[in-house]
Structure formats: C-alpha cells, structure tokens
C-alpha positions in Angstrom: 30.3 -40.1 65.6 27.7 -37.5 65.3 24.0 -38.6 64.8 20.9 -36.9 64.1 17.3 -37.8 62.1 18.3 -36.1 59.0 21.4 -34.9 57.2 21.5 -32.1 54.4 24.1 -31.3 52.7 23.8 -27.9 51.2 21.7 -24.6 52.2 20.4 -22.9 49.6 16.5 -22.9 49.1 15.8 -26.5 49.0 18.5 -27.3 52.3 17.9 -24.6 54.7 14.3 -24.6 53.9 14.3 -28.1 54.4 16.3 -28.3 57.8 14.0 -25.8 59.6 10.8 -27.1 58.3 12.5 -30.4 60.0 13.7 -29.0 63.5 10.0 -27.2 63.9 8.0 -30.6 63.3 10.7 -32.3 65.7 13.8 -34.0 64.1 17.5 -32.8 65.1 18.9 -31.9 62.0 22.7 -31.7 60.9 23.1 -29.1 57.5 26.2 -29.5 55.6 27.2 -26.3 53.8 31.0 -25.9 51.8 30.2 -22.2 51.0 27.9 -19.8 52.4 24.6 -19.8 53.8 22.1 -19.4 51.2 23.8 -21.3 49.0 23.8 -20.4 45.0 20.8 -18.5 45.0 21.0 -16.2 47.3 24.9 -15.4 47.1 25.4 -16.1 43.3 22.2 -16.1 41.8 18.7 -15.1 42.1 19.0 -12.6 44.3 22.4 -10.7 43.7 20.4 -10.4 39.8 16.6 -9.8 41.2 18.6 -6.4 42.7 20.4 -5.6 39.7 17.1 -6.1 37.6 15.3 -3.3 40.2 18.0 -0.8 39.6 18.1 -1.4 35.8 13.8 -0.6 36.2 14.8 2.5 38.1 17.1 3.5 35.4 14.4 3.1 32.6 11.8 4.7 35.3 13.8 7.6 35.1 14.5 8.1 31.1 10.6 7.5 30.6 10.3 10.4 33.1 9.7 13.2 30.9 6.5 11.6 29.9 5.2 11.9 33.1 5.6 15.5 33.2 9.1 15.0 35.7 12.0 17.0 34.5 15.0 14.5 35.4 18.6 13.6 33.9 20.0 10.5 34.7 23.1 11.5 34.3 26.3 8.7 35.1 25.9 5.4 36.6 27.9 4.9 39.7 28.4 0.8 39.3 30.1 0.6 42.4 26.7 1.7 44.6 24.8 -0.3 42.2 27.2 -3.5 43.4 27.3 -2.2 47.0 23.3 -2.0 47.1 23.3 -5.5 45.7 26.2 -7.3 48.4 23.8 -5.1 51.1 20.6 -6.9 50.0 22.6 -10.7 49.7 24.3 -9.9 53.2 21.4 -9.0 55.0 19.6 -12.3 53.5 22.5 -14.3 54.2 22.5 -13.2 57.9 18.7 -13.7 58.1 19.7 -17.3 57.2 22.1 -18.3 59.7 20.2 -16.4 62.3 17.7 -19.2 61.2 20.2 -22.1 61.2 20.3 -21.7 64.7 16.4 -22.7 65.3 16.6 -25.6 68.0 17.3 -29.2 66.3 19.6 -27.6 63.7 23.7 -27.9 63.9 25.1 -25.9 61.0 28.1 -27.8 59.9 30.4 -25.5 57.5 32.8 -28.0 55.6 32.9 -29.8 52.7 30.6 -32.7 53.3 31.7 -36.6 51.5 30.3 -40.0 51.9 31.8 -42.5 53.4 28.8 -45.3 53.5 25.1 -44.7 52.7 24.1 -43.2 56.1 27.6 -41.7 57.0 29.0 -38.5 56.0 32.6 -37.0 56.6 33.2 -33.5 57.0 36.6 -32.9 58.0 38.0 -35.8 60.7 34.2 -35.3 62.1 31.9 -38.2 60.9 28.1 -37.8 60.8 25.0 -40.2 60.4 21.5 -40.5 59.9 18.5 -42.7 58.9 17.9 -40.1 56.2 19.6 -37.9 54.2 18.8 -34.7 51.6 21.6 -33.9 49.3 21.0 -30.1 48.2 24.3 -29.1 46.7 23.0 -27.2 43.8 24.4 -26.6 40.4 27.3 -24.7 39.0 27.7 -22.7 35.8 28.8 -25.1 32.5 31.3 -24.2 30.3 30.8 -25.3 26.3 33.9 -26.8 24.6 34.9 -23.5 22.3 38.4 -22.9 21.9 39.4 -19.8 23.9 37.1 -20.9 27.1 39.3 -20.2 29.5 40.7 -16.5 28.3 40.7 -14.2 31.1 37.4 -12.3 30.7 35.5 -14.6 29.7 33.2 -15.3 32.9 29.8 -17.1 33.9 27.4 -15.7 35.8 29.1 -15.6 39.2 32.4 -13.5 38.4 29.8 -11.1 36.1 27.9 -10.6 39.7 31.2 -9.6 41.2 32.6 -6.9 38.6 33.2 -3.9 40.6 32.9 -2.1 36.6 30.4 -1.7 34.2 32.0 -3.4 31.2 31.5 -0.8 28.2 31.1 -3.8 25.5 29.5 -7.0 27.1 29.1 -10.0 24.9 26.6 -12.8 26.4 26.5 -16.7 24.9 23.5 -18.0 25.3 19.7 -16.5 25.5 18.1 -18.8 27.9 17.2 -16.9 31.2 20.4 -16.5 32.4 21.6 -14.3 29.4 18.6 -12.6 28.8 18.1 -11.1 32.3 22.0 -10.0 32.6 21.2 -8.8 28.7 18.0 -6.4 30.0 20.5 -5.6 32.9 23.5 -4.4 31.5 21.8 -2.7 28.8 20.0 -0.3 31.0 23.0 0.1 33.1 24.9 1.9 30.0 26.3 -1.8 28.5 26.5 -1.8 24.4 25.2 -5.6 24.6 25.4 -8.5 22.0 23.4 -12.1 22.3 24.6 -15.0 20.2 22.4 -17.6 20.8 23.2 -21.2 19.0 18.9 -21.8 18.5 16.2 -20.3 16.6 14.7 -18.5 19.4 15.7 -17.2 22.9 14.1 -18.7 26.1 13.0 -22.6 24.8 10.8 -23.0 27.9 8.8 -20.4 27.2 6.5 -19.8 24.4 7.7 -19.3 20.9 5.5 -16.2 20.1 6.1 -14.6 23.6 9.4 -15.3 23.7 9.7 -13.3 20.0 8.1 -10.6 20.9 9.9 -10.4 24.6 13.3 -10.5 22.7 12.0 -7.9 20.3 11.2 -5.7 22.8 14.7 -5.6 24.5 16.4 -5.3 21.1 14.3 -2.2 20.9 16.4 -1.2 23.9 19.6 -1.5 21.9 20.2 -5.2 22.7 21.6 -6.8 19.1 20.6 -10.6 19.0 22.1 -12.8 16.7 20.1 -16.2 16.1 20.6 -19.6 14.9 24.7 -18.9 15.3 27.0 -21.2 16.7 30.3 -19.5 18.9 33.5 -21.4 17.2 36.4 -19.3 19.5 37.4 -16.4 21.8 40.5 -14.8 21.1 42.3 -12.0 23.3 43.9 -9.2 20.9 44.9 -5.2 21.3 42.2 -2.7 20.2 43.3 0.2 18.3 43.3 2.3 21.0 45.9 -0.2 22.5 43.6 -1.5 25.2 42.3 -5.0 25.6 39.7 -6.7 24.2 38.1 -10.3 23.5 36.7 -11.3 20.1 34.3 -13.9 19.7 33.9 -15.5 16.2 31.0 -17.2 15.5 28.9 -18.7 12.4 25.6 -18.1 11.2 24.0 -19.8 8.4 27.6 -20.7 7.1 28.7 -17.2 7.6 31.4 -16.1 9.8 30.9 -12.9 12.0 32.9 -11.2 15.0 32.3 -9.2 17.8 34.7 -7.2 19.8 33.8 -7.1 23.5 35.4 -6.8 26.7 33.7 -9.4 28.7 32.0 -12.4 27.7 30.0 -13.9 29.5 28.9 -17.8 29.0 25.4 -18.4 30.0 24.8 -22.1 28.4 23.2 -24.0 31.2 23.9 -25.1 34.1 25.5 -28.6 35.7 24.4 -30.4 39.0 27.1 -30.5 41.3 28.5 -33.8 42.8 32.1 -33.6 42.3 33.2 -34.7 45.9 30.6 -36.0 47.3 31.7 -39.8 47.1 28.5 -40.9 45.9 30.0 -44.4 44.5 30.9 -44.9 48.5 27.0 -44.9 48.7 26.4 -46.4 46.2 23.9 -43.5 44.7 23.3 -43.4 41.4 24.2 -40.6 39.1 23.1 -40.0 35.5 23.8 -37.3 32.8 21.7 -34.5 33.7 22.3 -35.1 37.9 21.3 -37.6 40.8 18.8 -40.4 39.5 16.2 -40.1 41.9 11.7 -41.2 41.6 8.5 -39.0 42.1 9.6 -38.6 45.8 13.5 -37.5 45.1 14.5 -40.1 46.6 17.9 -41.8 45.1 18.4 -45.8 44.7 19.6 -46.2 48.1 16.5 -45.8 50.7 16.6 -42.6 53.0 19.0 -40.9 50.6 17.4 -38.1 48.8 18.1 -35.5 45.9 16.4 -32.4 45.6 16.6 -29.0 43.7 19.2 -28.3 40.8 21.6 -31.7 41.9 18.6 -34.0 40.6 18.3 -31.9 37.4 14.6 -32.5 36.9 13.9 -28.8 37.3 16.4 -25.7 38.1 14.2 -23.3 40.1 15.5 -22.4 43.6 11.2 -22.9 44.4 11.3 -26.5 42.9 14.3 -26.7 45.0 11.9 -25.3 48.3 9.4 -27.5 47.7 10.6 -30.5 46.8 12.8 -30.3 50.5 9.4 -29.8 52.1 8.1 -33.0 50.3 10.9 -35.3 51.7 10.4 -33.8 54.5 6.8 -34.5 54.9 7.4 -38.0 53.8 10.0 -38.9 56.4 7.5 -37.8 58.6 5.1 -39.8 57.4 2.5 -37.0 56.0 1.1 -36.7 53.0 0.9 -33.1 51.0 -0.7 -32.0 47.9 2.3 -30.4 46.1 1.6 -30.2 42.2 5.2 -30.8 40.9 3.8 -30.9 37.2 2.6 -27.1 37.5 5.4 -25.4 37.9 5.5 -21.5 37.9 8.5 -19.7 36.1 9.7 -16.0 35.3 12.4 -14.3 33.5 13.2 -10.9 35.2 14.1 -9.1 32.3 12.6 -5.4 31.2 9.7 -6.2 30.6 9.5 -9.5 32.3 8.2 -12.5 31.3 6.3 -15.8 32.8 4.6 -18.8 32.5 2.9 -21.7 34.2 2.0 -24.8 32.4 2.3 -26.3 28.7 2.9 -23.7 25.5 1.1 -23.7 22.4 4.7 -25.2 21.1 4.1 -27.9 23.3 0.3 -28.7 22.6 1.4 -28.7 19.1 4.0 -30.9 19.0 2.2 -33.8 21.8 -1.1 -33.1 18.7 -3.2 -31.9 21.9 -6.6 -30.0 21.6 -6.9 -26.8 22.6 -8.1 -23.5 22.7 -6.0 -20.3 22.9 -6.9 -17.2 24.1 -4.7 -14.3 23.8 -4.9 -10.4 25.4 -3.0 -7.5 24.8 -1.7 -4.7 27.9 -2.5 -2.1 25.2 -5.8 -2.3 25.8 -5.6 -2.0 29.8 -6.3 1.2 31.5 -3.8 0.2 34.4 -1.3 -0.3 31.7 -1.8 3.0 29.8 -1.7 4.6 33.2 1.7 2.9 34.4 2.8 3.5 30.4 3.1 -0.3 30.1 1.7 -1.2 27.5 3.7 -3.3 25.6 2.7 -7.3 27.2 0.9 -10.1 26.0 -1.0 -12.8 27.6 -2.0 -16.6 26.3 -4.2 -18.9 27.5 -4.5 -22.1 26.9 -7.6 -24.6 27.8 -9.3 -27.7 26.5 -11.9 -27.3 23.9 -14.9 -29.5 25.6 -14.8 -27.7 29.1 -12.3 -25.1 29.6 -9.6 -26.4 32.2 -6.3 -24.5 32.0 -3.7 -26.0 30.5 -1.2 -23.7 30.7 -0.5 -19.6 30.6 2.2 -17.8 29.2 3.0 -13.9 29.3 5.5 -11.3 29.3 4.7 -7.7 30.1 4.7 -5.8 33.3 4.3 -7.8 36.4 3.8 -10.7 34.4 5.0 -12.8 36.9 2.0 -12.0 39.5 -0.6 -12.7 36.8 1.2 -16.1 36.2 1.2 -16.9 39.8 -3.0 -16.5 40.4 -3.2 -19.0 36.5 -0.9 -21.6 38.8 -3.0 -21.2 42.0 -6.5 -21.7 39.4 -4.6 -24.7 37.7 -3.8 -26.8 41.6 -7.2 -27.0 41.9 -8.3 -28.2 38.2 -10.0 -24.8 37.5 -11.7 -23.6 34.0 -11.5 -20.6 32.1 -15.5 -20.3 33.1 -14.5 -20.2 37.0 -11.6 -17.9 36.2 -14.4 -15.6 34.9 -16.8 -15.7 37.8 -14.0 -14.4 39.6 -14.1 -10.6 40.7 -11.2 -8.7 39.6 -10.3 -5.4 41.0 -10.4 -2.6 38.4 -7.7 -1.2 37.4 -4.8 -3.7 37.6 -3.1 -5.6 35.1 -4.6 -8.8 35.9 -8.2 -7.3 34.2 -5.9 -8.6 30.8 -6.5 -12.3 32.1 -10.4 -11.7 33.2 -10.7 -10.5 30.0 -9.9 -13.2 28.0 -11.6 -15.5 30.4 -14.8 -14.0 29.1 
C-alpha cells in the first residue's frame, strides 16, 4: 500500500498544475496519468491547434503581403512540416512536464487509475491511498447519434490533429469553438471548408452580434456556413473520378441538402470522462453533464474532489488550472480570492475572438439593466497600421454607476484586450476607472479606452 497527502488522477492543466503547486507547499503527491503527460490539452487539444492557428496567420500574413509593399508567393503548403512543427511544439511541452513531475513530493504513476474504496486507488496490482483526492481526467470528444457515425473518415478533433494530409474537401459538424477554429485553420491551409451547424448562430457562449459578424468574416475567407440545419446521415460512396468520398445529408428548414467531402469532422461537444474509474466503489456521485461536485469541487464523499472538464461546470483547460489550485489551497487550509464567475474565454480563429463576463443575449434574457458600449478597430491607428481593421468591441456596465458587467470582442488580439476587462472586473472596477487609466498609444487596446470615455 502506497500512501501519500493527495492523489490526482490525470495531468493535464488542472492535475499536474495541481500536483506541483502541492509538492512546493509540502505534501507528497502521487499523479495518476493513463496517457501522456499533459493530458488532453496539451497532446490533443489546445496546443497541437494554438500551433496550427499560428501557421494558418502566417499563411494569410503572407497573401496580404503585397499590400505592404513585399513581393511574395506562397506557393504550396507542405502539411507534413506544418504537422511536424506542431508534434515539435507538443513534445517539447510534454517533456517540460515530466521534467516537472519529478519536483520532490511528486511520484508520477503512468497506469490506468480505478477506485477501489473512497481513499484507495488501484493502478495495476499497485494500491494507493490518501486523505484527499483530485480526479482530473478530463473530457473526450462526443459523438451525436446520426446514422453513418462511425464511417471511416469521419473523425473528432483528435484523429483531425494527426492527419499527416491536408484533406482537399473538409466538412465540419458543429460551429461552437471547436469547429470554428479547425474551420479558420483548414481554410487558410488550402481546405475548401463547409460548417453545418444544427443552431441559429455559431459560438452560443459568445455574443450574438460578435459572433455574426466573426462568422461573417471567415465566410469572407471562403468558409460556407450553413445554419439552423440538422445532419440526418454520412454515407461513403465513389466520386466520379473513382476516388472516395463521404456525403453528409442534412436538413434545413425542411429542405434536404448534401455535401461531398472527404473528411468529416464531428465537433458537437464534449463528454467528461469517468468510464473506469469505479466511482460507484466510492460511492461518488455522477450526474449528466460529469462528477456532481459544490463551490469548492469537491464530490459527495469528503476529500474527494473534481476539477476541470470531468465536473462539467466549465471546459477551459484554465478553469481546469485554477480550480486544482483552489483544492489545493483548501486542503491546506488557505483561503484565495479566485473569481470562478469571471471567467475569461477565446476562440483562436482568423480573426479571433473573446469574451469575459455576461452578453447582451444574456442581460436580455435575465431583464437586466444595462448600458452597452460598442468600438470599432476601423477607427484605430494601430489597426490601420497592422491592416486589422476589421474587430469589434462591447461593453457592458450598469446604468447607475458603471461596473463592468461583461466584454465581448473579436478582432486582432482580442484575446489580450479581454484579459485587462477580466483583471478590471476581479476587483469590481467601473467603466469611469477603466478611463483614468493610461493607455499606451498606439495599440489596439486604445478601442476599449475609447469607449470607456
């Protein structure tokens, strides 16, 4: 028997943040991992598609280059480099990661991890046990139930990461974040790209009008969307030419359409992963969207806690980060000052977007008061000088003194300017203090100021 002051199974963001946070403020720490360090994130996820966004910029950068006076042909993408740059960048993470599971305290454990009471865990024959423990394992890709699922070609988001060839024809289900960043993507990369998305709009989370004028922008980049249609099957069939290729049938407004493609990818949502993990043996409870756990993550059985995509209250590797540094902090018996309501988000795409905060769909609908302020990047020198200037930026406070109640944007480093409205909005700021403060002229963020004023 193997014991320690805190078990985590899984080490992506939320574990292996977690475990050495732990081992530096004193507790020996035992982190369960099935897969590889890094977890989903890193090896599957954000950061395999964060590089393939930066080489989809480049390759815009350089068909925009004529306008700024550079004489330049982009000539043929070589996908293979593009993938090789992007298992380079994950590798060199990964090993950064398990050069950082070996921090004093820590025991990396690779297995598949299982429960076998509420303070034991079996991995292998080898039994483990602790006063506290962090499940982290994450969420996997979820599959809809349309006939022709399982068809080969028809991927998620993790066999899409590993092609080792540009598809010529990419068909994407779904425009939440998932499809619309790997949309952006394989679109510069030389994709002819179709969305069918089942709701009125892409990107729910986000605001209605950014979120419009975000997907417009990519469609001006030769992405087709198709709204408000439903995908009823995927069928494999010969082309013409003799080769292979999946059709997707789906219905909009009671109108049946096709598209020929030859991959598919299903971006629909994710699912927390627990499959395995014995939780009955525990005694843990588990409800639709993930583990059932309170304001602190932790579950119904004391010392057993839940953080990051397995909970389901909110799938961003950072919520996953900080909510493992909260447990933490709390087994230690210190107190922190984490906002978990103001939760910072961006969409990668080209341009990107962001937000922080409520929308003006959701001030509407909850019949709150407020005041929006909107600005425009075609009115911002930094903009015209970086040729940037199609972005957008609202801001929402209260009428009677001005505290932010939420921003959303999407334009050029839209993400940064989202990040300084969540730092204003931890400490209760107002729109007035947001416009005492000095801004550096010219940057992007002088949209913000502006409409602070």
């Amino acid at each position: 028997m193997n014991n320690s002051d805190l078990i985590i199974i899984g080490s992506g963001p939320g574990g292996y943040r977690a475990a050495h946070f732990a081992a530096t403020n004193g507790l020996s720490v035992v982190i369960i991992e099935a897969k590889e360090a890094g977890g989903t994130c890193l090896n599957r996820g954000c950061i395999p598609t964060k590089t393939l966004c930066r080489n989809a910029e480049v390759v815009e950068t350089v068909r925009k280059a004529a306008a700024f006076g550079a004489e330049a042909s982009l000539g043929a993408i070589d996908f293979a480099k593009v993938i090789e740059r992007k298992d380079q960048v994950v590798s060199q993470l990964r090993s950064g990661i398990e050069l950082l599971m070996q921090t004093p305290g820590i025991t990396f454990v690779k297995g598949t991890a299982s429960f076998k009471d509420a303070h034991t865990v079996a991995v292998g024959d080898e039994l483990y046990t602790a006063k506290n423990i962090i499940i982290a394992t994450g969420s996997e890709a979820k599959m809809p139930p349309i006939e022709g699922i399982n068809v080969p070609g028809v991927v998620t988001s993790t066999e899409l990461l590993a092609l080792t060839t540009l598809p010529r024809r990419l068909c994407i289900i779904g425009a939440g974040v998932i499809g619309m960043e790997f949309a952006s993507i394989f679109s510069s990369l030389g994709s002819e790209v179709k969305v069918i998305e089942f709701l009125k709009e892409c990107l729910p989370t986000l605001d209605s009008d950014i979120a419009k004028r975000l997907r417009q922008a990519i469609s001006k980049r030769g992405v087709d969307f198709s709204m408000q249609s439903g995908v009823k099957s995927i069928r494999e069939e010969n082309a013409e030419d003799g080769s292979r290729q999946l059709v997707v049938t789906f219905e909009k407004k009671g109108k049946a359409s096709e598209v020929s493609a030859d991959i598919v990818l299903v971006a629909t949502g994710r699912r927390a992963v627990v499959e395995g993990l014995n939780l009955e043996a525990a005694g843990i409870e588990c409800g639709r969207t993930g583990i059932v756990v309170d304001d602190n993550f932790q579950t119904n059985v004391e010392g057993v806690y839940a953080i990051g995509d397995v909970n389901g209250r909110c799938m961003l590797a950072h919520a996953a980060t900080f909510q493992g540094l909260h447990v933490v902090r709390r087994i230690l018996g210190k107190e922190d000052n984490i906002r978990f309501d103001i939760m910072p988000s961006a969409i990668f795409t080209t341009p990107e977007a962001a937000s922080v905060g409520k929308s003006e769909d959701n001030l509407k609908d909850a019949g709150t008061e407020y005041v929006c302020r909107k600005g425009f990047y075609r009115s911002n020198g930094k903009a015209l000088a970086m040729d940037a200037t199609d972005g957008m930026i609202k801001l929402f406070v209260t009428p009677e003194d001005g505290r932010i109640l939420g921003c959303h944007a999407y334009g050029a480093h839209s993400s940064d300017i989202i990040q300084e409205v969540a730092a204003l909005m931890n400490k209760d700021a107002t729109v007035s203090e947001l416009a005492d403060i000095i801004h550096t002229h010219p940057t992007l963020s002088e949209v913000l100021h502006d409409i602070s004023l």
